[in-house]
C-alpha positions in Angstrom: -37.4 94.1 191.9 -34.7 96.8 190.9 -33.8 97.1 194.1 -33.0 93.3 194.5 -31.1 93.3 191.4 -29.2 96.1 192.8 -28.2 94.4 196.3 -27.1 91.6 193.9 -24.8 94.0 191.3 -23.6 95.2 194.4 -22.8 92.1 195.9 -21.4 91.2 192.5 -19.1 94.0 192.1 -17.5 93.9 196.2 -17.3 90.1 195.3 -14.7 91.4 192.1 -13.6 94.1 194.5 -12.3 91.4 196.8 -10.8 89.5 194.1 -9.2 91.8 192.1 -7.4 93.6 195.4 -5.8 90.5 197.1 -5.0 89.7 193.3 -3.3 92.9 193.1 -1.6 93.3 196.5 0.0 89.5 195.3 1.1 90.0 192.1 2.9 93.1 193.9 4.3 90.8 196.8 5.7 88.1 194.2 6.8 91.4 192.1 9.1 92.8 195.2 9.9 89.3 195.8 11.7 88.7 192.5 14.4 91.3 193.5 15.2 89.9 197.1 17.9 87.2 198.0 16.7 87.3 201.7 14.3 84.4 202.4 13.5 86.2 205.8 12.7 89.5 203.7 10.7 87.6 201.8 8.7 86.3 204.6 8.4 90.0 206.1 7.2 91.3 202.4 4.2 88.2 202.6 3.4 89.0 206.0 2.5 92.5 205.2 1.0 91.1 202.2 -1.5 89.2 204.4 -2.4 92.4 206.0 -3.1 94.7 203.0 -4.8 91.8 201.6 -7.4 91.9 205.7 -7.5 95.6 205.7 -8.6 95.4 202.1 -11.8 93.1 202.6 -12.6 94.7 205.3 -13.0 98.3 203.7 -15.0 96.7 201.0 -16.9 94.7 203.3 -17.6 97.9 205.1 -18.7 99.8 201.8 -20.7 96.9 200.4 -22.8 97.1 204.1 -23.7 100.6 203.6 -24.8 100.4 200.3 -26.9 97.5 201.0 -28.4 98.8 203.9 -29.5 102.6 201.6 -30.7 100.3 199.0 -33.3 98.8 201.6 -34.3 102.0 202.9 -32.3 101.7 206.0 -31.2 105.3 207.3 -26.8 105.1 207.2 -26.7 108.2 209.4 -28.1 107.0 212.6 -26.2 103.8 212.3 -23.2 105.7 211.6 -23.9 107.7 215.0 -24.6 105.2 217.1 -21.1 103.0 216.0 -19.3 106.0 216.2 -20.7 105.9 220.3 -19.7 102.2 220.4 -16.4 103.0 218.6 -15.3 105.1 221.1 -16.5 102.8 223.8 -14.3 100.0 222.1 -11.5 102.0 221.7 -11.6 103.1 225.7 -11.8 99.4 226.3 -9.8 98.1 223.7 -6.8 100.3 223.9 -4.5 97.7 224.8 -5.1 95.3 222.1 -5.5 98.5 219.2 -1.4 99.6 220.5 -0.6 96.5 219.9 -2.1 95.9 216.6 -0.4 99.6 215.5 2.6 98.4 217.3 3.1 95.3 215.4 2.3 96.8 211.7 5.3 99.0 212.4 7.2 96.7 214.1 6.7 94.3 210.1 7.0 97.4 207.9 10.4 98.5 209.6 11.8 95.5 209.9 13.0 95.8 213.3 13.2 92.0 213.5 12.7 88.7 211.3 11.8 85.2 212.4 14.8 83.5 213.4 16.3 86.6 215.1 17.6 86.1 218.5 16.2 89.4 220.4 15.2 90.7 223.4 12.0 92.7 223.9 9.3 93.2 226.2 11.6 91.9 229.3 12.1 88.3 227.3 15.1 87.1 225.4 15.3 84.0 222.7 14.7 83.1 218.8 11.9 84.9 217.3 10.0 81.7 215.7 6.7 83.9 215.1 5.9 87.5 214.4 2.3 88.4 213.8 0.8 92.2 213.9 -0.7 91.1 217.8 2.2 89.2 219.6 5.9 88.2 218.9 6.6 84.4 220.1 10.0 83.5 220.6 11.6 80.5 222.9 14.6 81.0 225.0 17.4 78.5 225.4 15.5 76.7 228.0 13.1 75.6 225.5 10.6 78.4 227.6 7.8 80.1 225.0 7.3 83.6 225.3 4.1 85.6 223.7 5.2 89.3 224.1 2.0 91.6 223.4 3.7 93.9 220.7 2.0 97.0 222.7 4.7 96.4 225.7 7.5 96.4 223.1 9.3 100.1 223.6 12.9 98.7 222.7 14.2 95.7 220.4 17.8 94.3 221.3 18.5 92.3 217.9 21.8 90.6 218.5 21.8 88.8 214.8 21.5 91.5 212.3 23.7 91.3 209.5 26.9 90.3 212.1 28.1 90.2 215.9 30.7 90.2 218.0 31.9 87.1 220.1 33.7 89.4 223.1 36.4 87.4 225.0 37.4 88.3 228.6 40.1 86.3 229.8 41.5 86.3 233.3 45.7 85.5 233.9 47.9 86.0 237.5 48.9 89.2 238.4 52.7 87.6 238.0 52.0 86.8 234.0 53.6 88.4 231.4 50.6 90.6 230.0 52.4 90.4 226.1 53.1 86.9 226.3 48.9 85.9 227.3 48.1 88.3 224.4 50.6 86.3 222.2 49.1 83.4 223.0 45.5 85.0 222.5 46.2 85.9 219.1 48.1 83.0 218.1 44.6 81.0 219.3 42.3 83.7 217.1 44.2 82.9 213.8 43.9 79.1 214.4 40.6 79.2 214.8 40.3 81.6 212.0 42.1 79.3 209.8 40.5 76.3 211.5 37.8 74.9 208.2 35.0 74.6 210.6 34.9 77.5 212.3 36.8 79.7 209.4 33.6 80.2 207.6 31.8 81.4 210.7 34.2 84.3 211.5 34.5 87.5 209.4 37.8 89.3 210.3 40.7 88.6 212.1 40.8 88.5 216.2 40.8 92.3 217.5 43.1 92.6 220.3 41.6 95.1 222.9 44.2 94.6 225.5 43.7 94.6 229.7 40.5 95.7 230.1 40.7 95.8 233.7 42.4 95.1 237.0 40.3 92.9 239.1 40.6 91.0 242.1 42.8 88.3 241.5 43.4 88.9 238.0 44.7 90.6 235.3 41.4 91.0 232.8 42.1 90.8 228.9 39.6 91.5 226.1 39.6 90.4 222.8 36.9 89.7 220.2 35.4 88.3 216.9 33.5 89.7 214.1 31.2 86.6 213.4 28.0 86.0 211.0 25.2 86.4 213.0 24.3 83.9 215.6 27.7 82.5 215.6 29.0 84.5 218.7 28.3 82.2 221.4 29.7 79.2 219.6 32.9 81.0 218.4 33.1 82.5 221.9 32.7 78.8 223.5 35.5 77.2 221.1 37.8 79.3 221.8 37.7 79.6 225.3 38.1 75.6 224.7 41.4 76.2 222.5 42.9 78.9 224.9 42.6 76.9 228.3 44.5 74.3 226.3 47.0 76.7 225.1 47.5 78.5 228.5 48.1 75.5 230.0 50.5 74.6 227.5 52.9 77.9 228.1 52.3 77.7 231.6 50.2 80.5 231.7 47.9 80.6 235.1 44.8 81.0 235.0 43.5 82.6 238.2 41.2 81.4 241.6 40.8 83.1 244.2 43.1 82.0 246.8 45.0 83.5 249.7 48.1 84.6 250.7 49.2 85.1 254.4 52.4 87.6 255.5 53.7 86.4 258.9 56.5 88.4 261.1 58.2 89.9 258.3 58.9 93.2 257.8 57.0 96.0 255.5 59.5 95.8 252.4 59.3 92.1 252.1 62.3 90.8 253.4 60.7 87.8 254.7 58.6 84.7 252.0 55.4 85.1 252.0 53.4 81.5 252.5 51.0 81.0 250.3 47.8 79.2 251.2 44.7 78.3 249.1 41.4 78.1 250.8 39.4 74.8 249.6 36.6 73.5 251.2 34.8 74.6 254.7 36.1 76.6 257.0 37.0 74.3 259.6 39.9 73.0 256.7 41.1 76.6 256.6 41.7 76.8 260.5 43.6 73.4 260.2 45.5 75.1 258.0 46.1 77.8 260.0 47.0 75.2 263.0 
């Protein structure tokens, strides 16, 4: 009879146990919550929330188990021994799934990425829509879903935290005027800065890099955008938009590849060159040629 109504003020007590811990751990959450402006920092601070409020019922669990079990004369030690054997044989077999459990509490408590992040990780790129301490689910711009074990996770590329760059490479003729393209470039940046729309999207003025390179048939010129986070492609495509427009407008070219032949004239150029662009198979460029 005692012993029955100890199993049951045991039972009672893991039953408050329970209770007053999640209690505890959210009362803290809401607490850190007052002092953040971050909705997605909020959502990091309840998912770790959710997991302190597991690890806690199952330590009590665990407790309230053992003292059961000594209250009914059931030897703890043995059954210690023998799930410390199975323990170890889950753990060999398990190994996988435990790194990725360990993986993804750190992955939450360092925020290395929130939901809504565009990443890549694990060999996949796209918008993190879920985050949980097993897997990472995000969908790339296909529409594709991708559930990335968080125990193959060794490096996180997060391309929207707190701002990005939209880098512009731009291609002209080798016979442009480099400083008039990069006039024009600019003049384009400060529109689009100014533009309402758009305005609110971008951070600083245009950076002018300059020629970034000299590549085949073109002169290569870099600029770029500090933008709010996942704002870089857009900014990146509306300008490219305004610029052909503008180009076009001074006269600027903007390069193909083409080809140009040098017939019978002599080493310092005396003679024209006669230009001629390939288009379609090559049986039209030997009619040319004819």
């Amino acid at each position: 009879m005692a012993s029955g109504l100890r199993i049951v003020l045991i039972l009672a007590l893991a039953w408050v146990g329970v209770v007053f811990s999640h209690k505890l751990i959210i009362s803290f959450r809401i607490y850190v919550s007052r002092n953040l402006a971050d909705a997605e920092e909020v959502k990091r601070i309840a998912t770790l929330g959710r997991v302190f409020r597991y690890t806690a019922s199952v330590v009590i669990s665990l407790l309230t188990g053992i003292l059961i079990l000594g209250e009914l004369g059931i030897s703890v030690a043995p059954l210690l021994g023998a799930a410390g054997v199975v323990g170890v044989a889950v753990g060999f077999g398990a190994q996988s799934l435990i790194k990725d459990y360990f993986t993804g509490f750190f992955i939450l408590l360092e925020n290395q990425m929130r939901q809504g992040d565009v990443i890549q990780a694990g060999g996949k790129a796209g918008v993190v829509e879920e985050i949980t301490l097993r897997y990472v689910r995000m969908r790339d711009y296909d529409g594709n879903v991708h559930f990335v074990p968080n125990g193959s996770i060794t490096t996180v590329t997060n391309m929207t935290r707190g701002f990005a760059f939209a880098v512009v490479d731009v291609g002209v003729a080798y016979r442009e005027n480099v400083d008039q393209a990069l006039a024009v470039m600019r003049r384009v940046g400060d529109e689009l800065r100014a533009d309402p729309v758009f305005g609110v999207k971008i951070i600083e003025d245009i950076e002018m890099v300059g020629v970034e390179k000299w590549a085949d048939s073109a002169v290569i010129l870099r600029c770029r955008f500090k933008v709010m986070p996942i704002e870089q492609w857009n900014v990146r495509r509306e300008y490219l938009k305004r610029l052909k427009a503008a180009f076009d407008a001074a006269g600027i070219e903007i390069p193909f590849p083409h080809l140009t032949l040098y017939a019978g004239q002599a080493k310092d150029g005396a003679a024209p060159p006669f230009p001629l662009k390939l288009a379609g198979s090559a049986n039209a460029f030997a009619d040319k040629l004819e």
